[in-house]
ZADOLO-376846 format. One record per residue (C-alpha): residue number from 1; x, y, z. Coordinates in steps of 0.2 Angstrom, whole numbers, padded with zeros to 4 digits. Layout:
# residues N
{r NUM,{X,Y,Z}}
...
***
This chain:
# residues 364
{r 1,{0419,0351,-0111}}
{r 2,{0420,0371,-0114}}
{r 3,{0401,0370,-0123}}
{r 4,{0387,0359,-0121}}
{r 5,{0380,0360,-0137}}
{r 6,{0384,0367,-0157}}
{r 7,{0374,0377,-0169}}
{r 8,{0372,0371,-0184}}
{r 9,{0362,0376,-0202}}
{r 10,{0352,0366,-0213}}
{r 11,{0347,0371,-0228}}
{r 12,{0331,0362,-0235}}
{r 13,{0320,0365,-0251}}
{r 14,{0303,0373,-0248}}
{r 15,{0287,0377,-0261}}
{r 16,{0275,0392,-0260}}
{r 17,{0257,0381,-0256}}
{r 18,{0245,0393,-0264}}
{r 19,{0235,0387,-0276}}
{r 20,{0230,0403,-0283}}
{r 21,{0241,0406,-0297}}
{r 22,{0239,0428,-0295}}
{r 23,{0243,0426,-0277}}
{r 24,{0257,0415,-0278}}
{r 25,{0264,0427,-0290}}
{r 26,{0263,0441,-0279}}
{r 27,{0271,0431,-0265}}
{r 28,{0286,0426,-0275}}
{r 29,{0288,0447,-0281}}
{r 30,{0287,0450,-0263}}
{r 31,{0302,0437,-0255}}
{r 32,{0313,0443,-0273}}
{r 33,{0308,0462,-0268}}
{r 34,{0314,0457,-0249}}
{r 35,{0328,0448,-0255}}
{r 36,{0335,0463,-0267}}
{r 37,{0332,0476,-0253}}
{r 38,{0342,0465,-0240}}
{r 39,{0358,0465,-0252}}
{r 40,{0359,0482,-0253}}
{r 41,{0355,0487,-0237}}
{r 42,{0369,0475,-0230}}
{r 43,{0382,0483,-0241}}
{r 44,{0376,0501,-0235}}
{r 45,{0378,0494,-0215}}
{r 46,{0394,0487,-0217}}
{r 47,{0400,0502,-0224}}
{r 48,{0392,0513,-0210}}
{r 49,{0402,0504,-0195}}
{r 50,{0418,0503,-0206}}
{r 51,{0418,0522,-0209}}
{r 52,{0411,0525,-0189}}
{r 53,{0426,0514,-0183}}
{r 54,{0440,0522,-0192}}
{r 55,{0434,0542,-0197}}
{r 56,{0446,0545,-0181}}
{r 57,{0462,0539,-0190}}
{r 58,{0458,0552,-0204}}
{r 59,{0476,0561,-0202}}
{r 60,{0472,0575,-0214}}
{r 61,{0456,0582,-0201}}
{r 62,{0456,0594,-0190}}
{r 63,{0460,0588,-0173}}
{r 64,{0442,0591,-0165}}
{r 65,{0434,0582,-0178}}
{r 66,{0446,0566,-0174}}
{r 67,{0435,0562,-0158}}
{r 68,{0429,0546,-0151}}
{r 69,{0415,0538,-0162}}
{r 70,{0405,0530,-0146}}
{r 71,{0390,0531,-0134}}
{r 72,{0390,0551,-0129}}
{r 73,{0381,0542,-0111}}
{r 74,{0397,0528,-0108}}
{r 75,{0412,0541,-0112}}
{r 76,{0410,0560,-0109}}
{r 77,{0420,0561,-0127}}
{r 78,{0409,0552,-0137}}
{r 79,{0396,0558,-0150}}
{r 80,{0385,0547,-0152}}
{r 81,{0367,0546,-0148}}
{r 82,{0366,0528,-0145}}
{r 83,{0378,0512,-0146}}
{r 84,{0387,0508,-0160}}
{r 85,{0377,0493,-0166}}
{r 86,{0360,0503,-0164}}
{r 87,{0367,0517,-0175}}
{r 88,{0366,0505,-0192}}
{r 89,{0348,0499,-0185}}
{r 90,{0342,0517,-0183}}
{r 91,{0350,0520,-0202}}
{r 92,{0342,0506,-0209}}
{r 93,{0325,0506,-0201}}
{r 94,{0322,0524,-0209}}
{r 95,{0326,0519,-0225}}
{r 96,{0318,0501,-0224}}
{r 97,{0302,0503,-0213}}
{r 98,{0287,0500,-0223}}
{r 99,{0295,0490,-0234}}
{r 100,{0301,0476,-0228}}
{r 101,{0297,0469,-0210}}
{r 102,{0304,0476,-0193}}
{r 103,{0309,0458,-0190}}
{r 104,{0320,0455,-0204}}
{r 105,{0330,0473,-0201}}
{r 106,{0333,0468,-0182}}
{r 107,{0342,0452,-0188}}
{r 108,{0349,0460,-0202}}
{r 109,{0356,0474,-0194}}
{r 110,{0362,0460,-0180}}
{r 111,{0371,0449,-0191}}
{r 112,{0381,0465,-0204}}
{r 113,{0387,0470,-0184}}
{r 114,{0395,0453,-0180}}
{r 115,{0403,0454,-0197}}
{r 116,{0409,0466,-0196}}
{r 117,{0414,0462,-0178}}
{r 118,{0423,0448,-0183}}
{r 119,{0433,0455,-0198}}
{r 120,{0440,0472,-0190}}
{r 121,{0456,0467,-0182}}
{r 122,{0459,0458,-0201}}
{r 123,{0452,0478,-0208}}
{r 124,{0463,0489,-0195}}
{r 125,{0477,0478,-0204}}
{r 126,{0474,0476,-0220}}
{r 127,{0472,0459,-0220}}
{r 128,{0457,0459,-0230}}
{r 129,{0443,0471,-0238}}
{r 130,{0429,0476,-0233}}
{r 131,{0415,0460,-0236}}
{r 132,{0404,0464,-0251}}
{r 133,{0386,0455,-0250}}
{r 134,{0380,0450,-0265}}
{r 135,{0362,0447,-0273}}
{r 136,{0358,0430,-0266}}
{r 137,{0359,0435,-0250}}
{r 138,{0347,0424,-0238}}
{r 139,{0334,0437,-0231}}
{r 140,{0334,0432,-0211}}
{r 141,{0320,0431,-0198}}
{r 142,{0317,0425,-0182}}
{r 143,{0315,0407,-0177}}
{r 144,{0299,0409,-0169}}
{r 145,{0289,0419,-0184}}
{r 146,{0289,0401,-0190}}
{r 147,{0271,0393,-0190}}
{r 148,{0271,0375,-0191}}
{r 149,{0257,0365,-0194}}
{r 150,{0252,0348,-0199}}
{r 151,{0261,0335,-0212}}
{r 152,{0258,0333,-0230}}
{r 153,{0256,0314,-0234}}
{r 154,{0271,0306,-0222}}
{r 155,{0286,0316,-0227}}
{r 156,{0283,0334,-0228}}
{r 157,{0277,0350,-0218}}
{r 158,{0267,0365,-0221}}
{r 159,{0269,0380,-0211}}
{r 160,{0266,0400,-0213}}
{r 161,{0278,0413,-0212}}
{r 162,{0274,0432,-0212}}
{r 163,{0256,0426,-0218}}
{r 164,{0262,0418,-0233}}
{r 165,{0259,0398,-0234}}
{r 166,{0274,0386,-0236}}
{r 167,{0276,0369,-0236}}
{r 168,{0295,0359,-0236}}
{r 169,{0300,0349,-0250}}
{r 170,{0312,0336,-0244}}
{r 171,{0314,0322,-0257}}
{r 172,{0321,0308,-0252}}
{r 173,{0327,0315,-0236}}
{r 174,{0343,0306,-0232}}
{r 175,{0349,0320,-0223}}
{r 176,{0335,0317,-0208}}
{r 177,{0327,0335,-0210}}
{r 178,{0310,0327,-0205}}
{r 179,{0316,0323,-0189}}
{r 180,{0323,0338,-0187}}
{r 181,{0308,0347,-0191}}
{r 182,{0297,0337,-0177}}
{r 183,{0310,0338,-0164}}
{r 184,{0307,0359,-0170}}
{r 185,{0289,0356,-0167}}
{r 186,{0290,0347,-0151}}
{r 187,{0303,0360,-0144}}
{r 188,{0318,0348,-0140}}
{r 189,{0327,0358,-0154}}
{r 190,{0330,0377,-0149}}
{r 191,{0332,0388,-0167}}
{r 192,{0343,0401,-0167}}
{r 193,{0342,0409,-0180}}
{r 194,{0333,0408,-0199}}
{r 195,{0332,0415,-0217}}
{r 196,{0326,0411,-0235}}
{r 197,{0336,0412,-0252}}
{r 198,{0328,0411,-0268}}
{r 199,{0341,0402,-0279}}
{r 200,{0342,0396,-0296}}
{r 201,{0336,0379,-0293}}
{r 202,{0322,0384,-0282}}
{r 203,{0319,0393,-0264}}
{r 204,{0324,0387,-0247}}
{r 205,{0325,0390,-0229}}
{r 206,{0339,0390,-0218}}
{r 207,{0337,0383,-0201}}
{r 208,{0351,0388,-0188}}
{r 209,{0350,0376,-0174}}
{r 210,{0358,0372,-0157}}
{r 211,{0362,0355,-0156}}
{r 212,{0367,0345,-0141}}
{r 213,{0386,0338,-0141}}
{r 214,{0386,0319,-0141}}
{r 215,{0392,0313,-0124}}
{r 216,{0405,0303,-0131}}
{r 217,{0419,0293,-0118}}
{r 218,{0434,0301,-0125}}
{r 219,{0450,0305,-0119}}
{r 220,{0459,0322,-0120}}
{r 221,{0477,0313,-0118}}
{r 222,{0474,0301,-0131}}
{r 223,{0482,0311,-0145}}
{r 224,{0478,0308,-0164}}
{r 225,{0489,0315,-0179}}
{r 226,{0482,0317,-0195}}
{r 227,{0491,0327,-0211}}
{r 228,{0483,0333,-0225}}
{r 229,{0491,0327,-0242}}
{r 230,{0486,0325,-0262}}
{r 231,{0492,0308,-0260}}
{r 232,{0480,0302,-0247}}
{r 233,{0467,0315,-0243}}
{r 234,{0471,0311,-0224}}
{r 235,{0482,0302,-0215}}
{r 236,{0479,0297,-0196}}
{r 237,{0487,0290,-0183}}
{r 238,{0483,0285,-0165}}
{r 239,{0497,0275,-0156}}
{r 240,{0505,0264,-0166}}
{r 241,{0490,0261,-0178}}
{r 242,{0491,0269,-0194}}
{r 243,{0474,0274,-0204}}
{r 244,{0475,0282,-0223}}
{r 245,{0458,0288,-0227}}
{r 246,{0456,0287,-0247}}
{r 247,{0468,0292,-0261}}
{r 248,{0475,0302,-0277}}
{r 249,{0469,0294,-0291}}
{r 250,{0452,0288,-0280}}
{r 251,{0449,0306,-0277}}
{r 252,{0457,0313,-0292}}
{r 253,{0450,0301,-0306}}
{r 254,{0434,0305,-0307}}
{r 255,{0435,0326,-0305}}
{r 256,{0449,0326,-0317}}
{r 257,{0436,0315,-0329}}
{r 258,{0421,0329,-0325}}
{r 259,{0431,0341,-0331}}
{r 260,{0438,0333,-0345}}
{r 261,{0419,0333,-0349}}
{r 262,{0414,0349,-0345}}
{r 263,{0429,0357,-0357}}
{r 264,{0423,0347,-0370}}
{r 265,{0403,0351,-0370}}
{r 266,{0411,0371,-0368}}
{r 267,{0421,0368,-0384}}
{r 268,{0405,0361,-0393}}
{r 269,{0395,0374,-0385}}
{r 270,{0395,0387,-0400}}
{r 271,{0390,0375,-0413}}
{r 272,{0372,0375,-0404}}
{r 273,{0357,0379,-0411}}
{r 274,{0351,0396,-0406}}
{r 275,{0334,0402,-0405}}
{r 276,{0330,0398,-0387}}
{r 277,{0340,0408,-0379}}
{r 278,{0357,0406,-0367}}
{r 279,{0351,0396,-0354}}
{r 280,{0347,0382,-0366}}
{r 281,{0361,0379,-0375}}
{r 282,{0373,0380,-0358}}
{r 283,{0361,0368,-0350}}
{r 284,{0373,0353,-0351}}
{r 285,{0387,0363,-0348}}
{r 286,{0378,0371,-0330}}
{r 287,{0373,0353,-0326}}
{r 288,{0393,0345,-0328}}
{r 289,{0397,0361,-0316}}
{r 290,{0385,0356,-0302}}
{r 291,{0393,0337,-0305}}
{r 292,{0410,0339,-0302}}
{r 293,{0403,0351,-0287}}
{r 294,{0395,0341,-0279}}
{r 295,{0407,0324,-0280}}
{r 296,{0421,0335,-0273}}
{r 297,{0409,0340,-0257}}
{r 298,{0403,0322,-0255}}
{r 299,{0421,0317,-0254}}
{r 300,{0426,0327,-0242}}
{r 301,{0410,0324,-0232}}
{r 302,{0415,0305,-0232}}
{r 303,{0434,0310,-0228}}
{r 304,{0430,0319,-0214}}
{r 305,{0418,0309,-0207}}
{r 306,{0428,0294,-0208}}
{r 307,{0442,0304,-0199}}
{r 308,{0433,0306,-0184}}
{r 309,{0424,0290,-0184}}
{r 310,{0441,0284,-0181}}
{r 311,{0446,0296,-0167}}
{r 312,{0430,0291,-0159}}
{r 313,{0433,0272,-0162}}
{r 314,{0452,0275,-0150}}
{r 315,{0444,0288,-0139}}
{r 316,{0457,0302,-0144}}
{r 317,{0450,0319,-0138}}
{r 318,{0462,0328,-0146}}
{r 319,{0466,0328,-0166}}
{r 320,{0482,0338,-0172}}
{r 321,{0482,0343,-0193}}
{r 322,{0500,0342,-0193}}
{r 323,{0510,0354,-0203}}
{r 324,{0497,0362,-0212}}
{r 325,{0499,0378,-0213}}
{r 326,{0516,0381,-0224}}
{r 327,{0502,0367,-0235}}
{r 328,{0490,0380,-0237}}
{r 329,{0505,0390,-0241}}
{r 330,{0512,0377,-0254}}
{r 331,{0494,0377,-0261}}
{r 332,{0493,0394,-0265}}
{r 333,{0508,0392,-0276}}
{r 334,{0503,0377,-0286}}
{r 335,{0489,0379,-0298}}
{r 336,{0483,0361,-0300}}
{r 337,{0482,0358,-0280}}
{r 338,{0473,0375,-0280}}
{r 339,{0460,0369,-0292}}
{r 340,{0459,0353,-0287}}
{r 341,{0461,0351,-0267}}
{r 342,{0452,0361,-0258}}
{r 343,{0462,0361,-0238}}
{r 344,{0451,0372,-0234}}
{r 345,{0434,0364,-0237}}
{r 346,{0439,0349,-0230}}
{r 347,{0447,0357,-0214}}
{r 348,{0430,0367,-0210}}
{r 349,{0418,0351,-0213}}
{r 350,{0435,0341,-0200}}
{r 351,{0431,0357,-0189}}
{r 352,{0411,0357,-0186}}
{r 353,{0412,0336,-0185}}
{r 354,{0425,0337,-0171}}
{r 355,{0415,0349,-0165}}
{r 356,{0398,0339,-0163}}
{r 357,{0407,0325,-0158}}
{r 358,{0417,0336,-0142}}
{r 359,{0434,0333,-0150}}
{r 360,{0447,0346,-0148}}
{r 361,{0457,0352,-0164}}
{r 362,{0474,0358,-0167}}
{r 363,{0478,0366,-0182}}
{r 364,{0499,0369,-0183}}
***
């Protein structure tokens, strides 16, 4: 097995826990002010190391001014002062200093730079555009600026985070975030990496993770072959056994009757009573949205998960999605499988589960 363990994000709720109502206030200004400056100052990075990696292929300068954007100390060519990555840290540190936190522009600048890193072959190409960050972009920090401290009640944790006082909010927590959180505290968990992102229903930390990859007895030559269709969601098979995991009108039924819904509170929508603004009189029609949203990401939660359960139950180290890229193709051309199956949100939630669980995937 190539890796021992996975990293993983989870995203839970969390409260200010000031009871100082002027305070609180000014805490909140300060993570929306943080939050703002982050977005902006992503977009100006990105652009930095898109410009640095291709001024040289400028045609129409003069030939000495094409020269080698890199580390003058590494090749006798280059111009700059320092490495590539450190250039965007320099730039944003002299802009940002003073008015956000040193911390949050080390990890900032860390994460545009594997961005970017990870996108340039797609750039040189022009296979994609340049990524564009946008105004809910999660302001991230350091794992260890965390502050735990003791539980509220049997559920929930407080803990501090550049001096402002926090505490989780975790509901009913069937994902197992309180676990989690102890196994944090304890240190049997390393973090990686974190942010927060105010959102519209409320603020929330992100918590990347390294978690250890089940040791499973599994078998690399044990093959299992699964396709991707609208009539079954998946279809699997190990051997001779044969396993379809849901189907059309399961899946289909109840979206289809959510946005049957939605269309109709939209149409009915301007015959509201006004006077209290936007917000309220698209309330139901936000709320229909968030439904249909969140019964398509359930279903292929349970899809996925039952698709590797039953790779796991036969021992197959290996799974195969059979023919699924001229799918994607296909997908692309079809409006209602473009608006109603999503291959791809279903193959990244088949990808991190195989992952965990030390399976290797194919994807043809």
């Amino acid at each position: 097995m190539a890796n021992e363990t996975v990293i993983l994000t989870r995203k839970i709720q969390i409260l200010l826990d000031e009871p100082n109502i002027e305070k609180r206030r000014a805490y909140r200004n300060q993570l929306h002010e943080w939050q703002s400056i982050v977005y902006k100052a992503s977009n100006i990075a990105i652009s930095h190391q898109f410009l640095q990696e291709h001024l040289k292929d400028l045609i129409y300068l003069k030939d000495e001014a094409r020269i080698k954007l890199v580390d003058q100390e590494r090749y006798a060519d280059g111009i700059f002062t320092t490495s590539q990555q450190n250039t965007t840290y320099q730039l944003l540190s002299k802009h940002l200093k003073g008015k956000v936190r040193s911390n949050i522009i080390t990890n900032l600048n860390t994460a545009i730079f594997k961005a970017y890193r990870a996108d340039r072959k797609a750039y040189a190409k022009g296979e994609q555009s340049l990524r564009n960050y946008q105004k809910n972009m999660p302001v991230p920090f350091s794992g260890h600026l965390l502050k735990w401290q003791d539980m509220i009640g049997e559920r929930d944790y407080r803990f501090v985070l550049f001096k402002m006082p926090f505490r989780t909010f975790l509901g009913r927590d069937s994902g197992g975030n309180k676990k989690l959180i102890r196994q944090i505290k304890e240190k049997q968990i390393k973090i990686t990496q974190c942010a927060i992102r105010y959102e519209k229903t409320g603020l929330f930390l992100f918590l990347s993770f390294e978690k250890p990859i089940d040791s499973l007895i599994l078998n690399q030559s044990v093959v299992a072959e699964a396709s991707l269709s609208l009539e079954h969601p998946i279809v699997v098979q190990v051997g001779q056994e044969l396993y379809r995991i849901g189907n059309k009108e399961e899946f289909l039924y109840r979206r289809l009757a959510l946005q049957a819904a939605r269309h109709r509170i939209e149409s009915s929508c301007a015959y509201n009573t006004g006077g209290h603004g936007k917000k309220k009189k698209l309330k139901r029609l936000y709320n229909f949205k968030q439904k249909e949203k969140s019964y398509v990401q359930n279903k292929l939660h349970v899809y996925s998960r039952q698709l590797i359960d039953f790779c796991i139950r036969h021992q197959a180290g290996t799974l195969i999605l059979v023919n699924q890229t001229p799918k994607n193709a296909m997908a692309r051309q079809d409006v209602f499988l473009l608006r109603n199956w999503g291959y791809h949100g279903l193959i990244e939630k088949i990808r991190y589960k195989a992952e965990l669980a030390g399976i290797h995937l194919i994807i043809e």
